[in-house]
N, C-alpha and C positions, 0 to 999 in steps of 0.2 A: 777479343771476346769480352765482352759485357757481364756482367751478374749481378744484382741488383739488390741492397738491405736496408731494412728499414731501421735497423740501430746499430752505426759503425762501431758503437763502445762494444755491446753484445759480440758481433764477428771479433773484433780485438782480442775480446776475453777469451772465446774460445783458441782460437789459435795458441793465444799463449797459453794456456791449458795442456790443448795437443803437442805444442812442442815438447814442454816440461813434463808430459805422461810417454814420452815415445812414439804418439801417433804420427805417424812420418807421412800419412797420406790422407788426403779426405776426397770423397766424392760428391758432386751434386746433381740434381736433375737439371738440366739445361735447356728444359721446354720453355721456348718462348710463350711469353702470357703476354695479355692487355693490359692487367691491371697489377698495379706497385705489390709487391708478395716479399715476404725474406726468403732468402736461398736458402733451401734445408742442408747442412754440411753432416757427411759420415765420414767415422775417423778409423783406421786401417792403421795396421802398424809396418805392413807390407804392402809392395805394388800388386804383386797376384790376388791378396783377399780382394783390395780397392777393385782389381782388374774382375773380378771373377762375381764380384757384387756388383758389377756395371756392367755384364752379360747378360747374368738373372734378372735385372731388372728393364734390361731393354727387351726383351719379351717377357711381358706381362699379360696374363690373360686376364679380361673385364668380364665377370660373371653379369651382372647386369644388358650387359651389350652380347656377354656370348661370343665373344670375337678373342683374339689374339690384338694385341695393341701395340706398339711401335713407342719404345724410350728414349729419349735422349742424354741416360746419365754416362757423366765423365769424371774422368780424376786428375789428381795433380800433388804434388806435393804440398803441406804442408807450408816447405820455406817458401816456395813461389809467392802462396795465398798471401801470407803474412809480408813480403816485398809488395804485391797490388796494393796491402793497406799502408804501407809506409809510401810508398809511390816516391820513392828516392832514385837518380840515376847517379850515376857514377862517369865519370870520362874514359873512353875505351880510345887508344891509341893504335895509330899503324902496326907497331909493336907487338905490341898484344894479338891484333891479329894473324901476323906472321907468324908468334908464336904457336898461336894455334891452327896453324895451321899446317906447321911442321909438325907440334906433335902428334895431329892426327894421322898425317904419314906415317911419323916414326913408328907408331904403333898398330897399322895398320887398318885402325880405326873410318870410316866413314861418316857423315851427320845421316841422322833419320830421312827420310825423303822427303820428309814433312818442311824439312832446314833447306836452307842455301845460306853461304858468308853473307849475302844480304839480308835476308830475312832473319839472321842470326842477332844481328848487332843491340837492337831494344831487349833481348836474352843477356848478351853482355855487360849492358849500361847497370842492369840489377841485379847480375849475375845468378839466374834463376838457372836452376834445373831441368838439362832436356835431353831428348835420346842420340844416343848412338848407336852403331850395328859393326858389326866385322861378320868376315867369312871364316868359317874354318872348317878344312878337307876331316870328316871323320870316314872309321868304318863301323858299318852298324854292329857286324858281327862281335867287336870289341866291345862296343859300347851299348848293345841291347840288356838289359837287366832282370827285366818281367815283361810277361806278356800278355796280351787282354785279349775276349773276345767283345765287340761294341755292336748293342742293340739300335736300331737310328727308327722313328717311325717320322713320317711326314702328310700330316691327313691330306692337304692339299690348303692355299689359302694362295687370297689374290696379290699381297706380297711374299714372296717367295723364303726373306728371310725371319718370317715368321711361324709359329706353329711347331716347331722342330721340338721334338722328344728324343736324348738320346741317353744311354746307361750303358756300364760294364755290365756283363752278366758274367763274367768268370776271371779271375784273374793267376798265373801260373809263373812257377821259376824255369821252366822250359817249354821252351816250341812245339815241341811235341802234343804236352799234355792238351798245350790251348789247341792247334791244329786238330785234335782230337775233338773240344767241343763245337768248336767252329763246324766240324764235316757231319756229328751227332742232330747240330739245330739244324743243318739244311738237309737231312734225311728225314728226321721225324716230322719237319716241318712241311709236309709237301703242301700241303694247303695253304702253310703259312696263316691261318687265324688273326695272326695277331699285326700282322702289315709291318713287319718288321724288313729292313734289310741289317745285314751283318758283316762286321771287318773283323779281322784278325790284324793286329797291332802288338809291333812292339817298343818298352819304353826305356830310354834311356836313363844309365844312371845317373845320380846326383840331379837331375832335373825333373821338375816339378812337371806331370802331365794336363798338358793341357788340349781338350777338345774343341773344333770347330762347331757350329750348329746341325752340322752333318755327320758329324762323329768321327771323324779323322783327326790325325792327332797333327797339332804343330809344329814345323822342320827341325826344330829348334829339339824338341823335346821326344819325340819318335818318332816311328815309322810303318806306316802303312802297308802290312805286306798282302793283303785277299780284301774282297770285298766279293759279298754275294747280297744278287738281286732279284727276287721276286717275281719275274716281268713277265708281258707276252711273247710270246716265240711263235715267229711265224712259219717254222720248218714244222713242227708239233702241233700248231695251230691252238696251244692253249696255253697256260699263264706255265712256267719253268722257272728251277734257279738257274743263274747265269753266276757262275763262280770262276771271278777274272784274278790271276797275279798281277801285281801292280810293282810292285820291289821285291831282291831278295837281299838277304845278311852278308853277301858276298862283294856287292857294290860297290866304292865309295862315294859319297857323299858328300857335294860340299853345300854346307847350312849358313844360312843367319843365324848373327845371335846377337840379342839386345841388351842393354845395360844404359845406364844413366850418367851423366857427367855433367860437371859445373864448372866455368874458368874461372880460377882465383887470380881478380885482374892484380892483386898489391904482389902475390906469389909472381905473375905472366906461367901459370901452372893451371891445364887442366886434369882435375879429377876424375875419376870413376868411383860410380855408385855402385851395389846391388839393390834387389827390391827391397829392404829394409835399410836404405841409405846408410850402408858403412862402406868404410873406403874399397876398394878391389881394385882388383887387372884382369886381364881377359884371362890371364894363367891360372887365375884363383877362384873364379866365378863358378859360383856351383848351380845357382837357380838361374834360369832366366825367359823370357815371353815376350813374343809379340803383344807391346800393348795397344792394343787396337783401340782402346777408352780413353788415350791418355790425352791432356786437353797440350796441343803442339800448339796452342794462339797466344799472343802476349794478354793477360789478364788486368782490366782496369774494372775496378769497382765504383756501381753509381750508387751515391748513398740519397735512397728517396725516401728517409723519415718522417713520418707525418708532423714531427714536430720542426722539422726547417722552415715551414713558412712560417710556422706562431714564431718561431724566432728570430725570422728575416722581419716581420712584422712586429717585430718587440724590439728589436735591434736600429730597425728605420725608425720609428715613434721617438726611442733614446734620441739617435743623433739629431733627428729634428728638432727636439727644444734644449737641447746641448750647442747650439745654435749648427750644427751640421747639417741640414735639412739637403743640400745638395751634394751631398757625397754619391755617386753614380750606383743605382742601385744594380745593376748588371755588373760591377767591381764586387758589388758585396755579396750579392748572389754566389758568385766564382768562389769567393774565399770559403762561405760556408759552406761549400762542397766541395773545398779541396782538401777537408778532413786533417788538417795540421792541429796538434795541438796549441799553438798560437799564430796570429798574423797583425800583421798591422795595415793600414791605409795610409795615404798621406794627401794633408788637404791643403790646399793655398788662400788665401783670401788679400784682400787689401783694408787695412783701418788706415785713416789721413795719411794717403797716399803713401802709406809704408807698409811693405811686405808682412804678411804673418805667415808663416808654414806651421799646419799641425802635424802629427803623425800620433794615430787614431792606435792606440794597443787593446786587441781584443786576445781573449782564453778561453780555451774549454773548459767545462765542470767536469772533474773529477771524478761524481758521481753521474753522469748524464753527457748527452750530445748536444747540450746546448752552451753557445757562445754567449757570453758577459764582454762587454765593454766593460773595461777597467779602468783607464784613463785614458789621457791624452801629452805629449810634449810640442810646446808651442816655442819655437821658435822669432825674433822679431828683432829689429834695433829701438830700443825704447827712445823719447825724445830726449833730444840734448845730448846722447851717447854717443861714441863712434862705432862702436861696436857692438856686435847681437849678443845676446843672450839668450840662454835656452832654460823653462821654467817648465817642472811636471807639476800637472794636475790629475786627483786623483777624481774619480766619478762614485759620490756617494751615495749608493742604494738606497739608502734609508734618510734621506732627506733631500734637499734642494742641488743642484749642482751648478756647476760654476761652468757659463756659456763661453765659448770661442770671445765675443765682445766683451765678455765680462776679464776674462784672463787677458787681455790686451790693456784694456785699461787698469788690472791690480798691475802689472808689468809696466806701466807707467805710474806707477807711486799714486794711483787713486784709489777711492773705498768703496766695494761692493757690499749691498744689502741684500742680505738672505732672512725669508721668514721663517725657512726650517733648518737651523744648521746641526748638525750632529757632532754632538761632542764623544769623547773615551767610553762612554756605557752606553754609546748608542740613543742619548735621549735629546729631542730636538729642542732649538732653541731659537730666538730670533737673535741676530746678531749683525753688526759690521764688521767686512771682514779687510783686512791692508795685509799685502805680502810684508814681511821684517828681515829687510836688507840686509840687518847687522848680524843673523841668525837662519845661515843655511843648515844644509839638511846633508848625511853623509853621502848625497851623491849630486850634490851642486845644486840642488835647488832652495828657496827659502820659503822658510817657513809660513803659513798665512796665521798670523794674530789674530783673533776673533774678539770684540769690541760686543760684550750681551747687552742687555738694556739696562742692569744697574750700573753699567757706566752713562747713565743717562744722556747719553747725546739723542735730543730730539730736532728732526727733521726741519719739521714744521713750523716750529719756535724760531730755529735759524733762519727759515727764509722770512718770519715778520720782521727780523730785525733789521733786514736792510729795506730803508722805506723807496732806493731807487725801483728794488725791482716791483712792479705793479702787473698780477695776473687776471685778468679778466674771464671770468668766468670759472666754473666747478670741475668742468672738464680738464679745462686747459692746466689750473692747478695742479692736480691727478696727475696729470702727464707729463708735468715737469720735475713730480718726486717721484717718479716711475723712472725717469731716462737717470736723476739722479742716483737713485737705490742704484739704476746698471754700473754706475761708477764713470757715465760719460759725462764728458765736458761738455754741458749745454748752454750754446750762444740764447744769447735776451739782447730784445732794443729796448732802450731806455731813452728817457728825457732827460737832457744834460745840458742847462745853459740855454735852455728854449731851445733845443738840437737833439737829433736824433743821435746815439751814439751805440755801440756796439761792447758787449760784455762779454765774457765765457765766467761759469759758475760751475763749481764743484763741490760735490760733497766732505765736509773734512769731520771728519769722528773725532778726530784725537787732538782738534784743536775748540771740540765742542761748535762750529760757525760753519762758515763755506770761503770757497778758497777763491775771490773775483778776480779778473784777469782782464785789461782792456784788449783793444781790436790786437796791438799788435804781442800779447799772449805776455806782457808783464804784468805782474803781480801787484795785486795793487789794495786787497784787503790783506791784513796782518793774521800770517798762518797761527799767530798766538793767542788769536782773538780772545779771551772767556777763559784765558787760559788759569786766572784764581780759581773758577769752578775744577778746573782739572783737575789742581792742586788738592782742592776739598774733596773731591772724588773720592782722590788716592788714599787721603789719610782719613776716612772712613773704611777702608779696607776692601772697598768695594774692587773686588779682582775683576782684573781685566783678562781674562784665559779662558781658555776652553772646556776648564776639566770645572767648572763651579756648577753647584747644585739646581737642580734649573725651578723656578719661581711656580707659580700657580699658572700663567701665561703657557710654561710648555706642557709640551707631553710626552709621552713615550714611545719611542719611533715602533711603525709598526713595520715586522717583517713581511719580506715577499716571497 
């Protein structure tokens, strides 16, 4: 069974609510709709109120239409509900079900009809709450208490379990008295005016009475001894009572009786409930009902918030210029309705033909049903290393963030440029950024240095200084301090000796230059280049950090 909400935080809340107030039971309507609605939940502290508010409301008369109308409310516990929103299973062993299935013997016990050990097991895996029944030989005469006279009227309607009016009109501590009004209504009534038919019932004690739509009482809880009917009589040829015996107090009896039970798989112990979910045994059980409402399907909830597409669509937009843009959107769809408070993805790619594995960490809001991307861990073997290393990066709301290509190359000891970085008060800044190998973080990763503009390293100054390299044209410029800022190593041909020859160029902040590298990837400009200006930097005071006060150039990051 299905139920459908449009804010899984709201269902959460209530539950936890209901559990913490005692409400042990909620019902809901269960009419199927066309279009996305939240499930209305009522909360019951007992199975009979839930049971007996899911009678009255499956006949309901529509003053507009003038008809009698057909319900579909059911009930259920509580813990079930709150197991469909944790949607957790558990491992249920051969074991376990032997166990339970001796103690059902032992104790005489049966599963509902609604059960079979098959149909059982997804009950197990979450060990939600469902019925059981046993027999037991009573006699009435012992166990009758009070007894009722029941008024039943039925106008007629084209389904049959609709329409039905029925009331005590007398209620008595002996047989007699009631026998007495019982024989009073069908004397004076000879007309019958009022299209009544009429039982004589008696009620068991310690149990709650409960009426069918036809006014007879349930096995469980009394017994039916007269009913008289109205009808036509074809011997007299005109409308007669017909006042039939049905039972007497002399009988015995054997009845259903229903109660609730849960396996405690870590115990291999099943329990017994009564309708307000405390523990019992059949010996001890003083209320109990056929619950005719009670919802016997295994319950999954579809969570159809109107805000999961703005978030699937704010969550896709993210990973596409976090350079994720291919993460499977049918993966991320799944997760965000699989209502965990956190998940992760996990993405592979290839940088110069070496592995990257990320693994995507997303959360829920606290205050809301909507998923944040928090970061990511990238995984890879940097070059010259033998071995991988693993580097978290965090995703910064309120400024620029650091793409899959960009985290591969800081993880290879190069410098990414960012034109919004956020520093400790949130206020952004332009900056380069190099991981500081010498300065991890308490959980194994390093920390990235931010490099702002009064460390004056400029871009553009560096590449006039080297006169081999020669870029032709506005665009092409552009584009090769663009692939720089990403922190990739970008190959240039150059003219060397009347020859064409081949270079890789990199951006270096901290050595003020660019870091040239011939075809076969040595070093061949000095990482120290300008490095007197470095020198002058420093002892100008000009900090090289993240927490410094930010210039006229920045601003102040704005929230989302």
């Amino acid at each position: 069974m299905e139920i459908e909400t449009l804010n899984i935080a709201e269902l959460r809340q209530f539950v936890q609510e209901a559990r913490e107030y005692g409400w042990n039971w909620v019902a809901m309507d269960t009419t199927p709709v066309d279009s996305h609605r939240n499930t209305v939940l009522y909360s019951f502290e007992s199975a009979n109120e839930a049971e007996a508010f899911c009678e009255e409301g499956n006949m309901r008369f529509d003053f507009m239409a003038q008809d009698w109308m057909p319900g579909y409310f059911q009930f259920m516990p509580t813990h079930n509900l709150w197991a469909a929103i944790q949607n957790k299973e558990l491992a249920v062993s051969n074991d376990a079900v032997e166990a339970l299935a001796a103690q059902l013997q032992r104790e005489g016990l049966q599963l509902h009809p609604a059960y079979d050990m098959g149909r059982l097991q997804p009950w197990l895996k979450q060990e939600l709450i469902f019925q059981v029944q046993w027999n037991k030989m009573i006699y009435p005469g012992e166990e009758a208490e009070r007894f009722h006279v029941v008024a039943h009227q039925y106008p007629g309607h084209q389904e049959y379990e609709l329409g039905h009016v029925k009331g005590i009109v007398g209620s008595f501590d002996t047989l007699g008295e009631a026998a007495t009004l019982f024989k009073t209504l069908t004397r004076q009534s000879i007309d019958n005016p009022d299209n009544n038919d009429y039982l004589l019932i008696a009620e068991y004690k310690d149990h709650h009475l409960k009426l069918n739509m036809e006014g007879w009482p349930e096995e469980h809880c009394g017994l039916t001894l007269q009913t008289a009917y109205y009808e036509y009589d074809a011997d007299i040829q005109e409308k007669a009572w017909r006042v039939q015996e049905i039972n007497t107090l002399d009988e015995p009896k054997n009845i259903r009786h229903f109660l609730y039970a849960r396996f405690h798989l870590n115990e291999n112990q099943l329990k017994l409930y009564d309708d307000r979910l405390q523990v019992t045994s059949t010996e001890e059980l003083k209320i109990t009902a056929y619950p005719s409402h009670f919802i016997s399907e295994k319950l999954t909830i579809k969570n159809v918030m109107t805000m999961n597409m703005k978030n699937f669509e704010y969550l896709k937009d993210q990973l596409k210029y976090t350079g994720f843009g291919d993460i499977a959107e049918k993966e991320l769809k799944t997760k965000l309705e699989g209502d965990e408070p956190k998940f992760t993805l996990t993405h592979e790619r290839e940088f110069d033909d070496r592995k990257v594995v990320a693994q995507l960490e997303f959360n829920r809001s606290k205050e809301s049903d909507m998923y944040f991307f928090n970061g990511y861990k990238v995984t890879t073997t940097p070059e010259n290393q033998k071995e991988a290393m693993t580097q978290h990066f965090y995703v910064n709301h309120k400024g620029q963030n650091i793409t899959l290509k960009e985290a591969y190359n800081l993880m290879n000891g190069r410098a990414v440029f960012k034109q919004e970085w956020s520093n400790r008060e949130n206020q952004l800044y332009p900056a380069w950024l190099k991981l500081d190998f010498t300065n991890p973080d308490d959980k194994g990763s390093f920390k990235l240095k931010p490099y702002n503009e009064n460390y004056g390293y400029n871009l553009e100054k560096s590449l006039e200084k080297h006169q081999e390299i020669k870029i032709v044209g506005e665009a092409a410029a552009q584009q090769l301090a663009k692939d720089l800022q990403k922190g990739n190593r970008v190959p240039i041909t150059i003219s060397k000796d009347g020859a064409s020859a081949k270079i890789f160029v990199e951006a270096s902040p901290t050595t003020h230059g660019l870091n040239v590298y011939d075809e076969n990837m040595k070093l061949i400009h000095p990482k120290q280049n300008n490095g007197e200006r470095q020198g002058q930097a420093e002892k100008q005071g000009q900090k090289v950090a993240d927490d410094v006060k930010p210039t006229n150039k920045r601003r102040q990051a704005q929230h989302h």
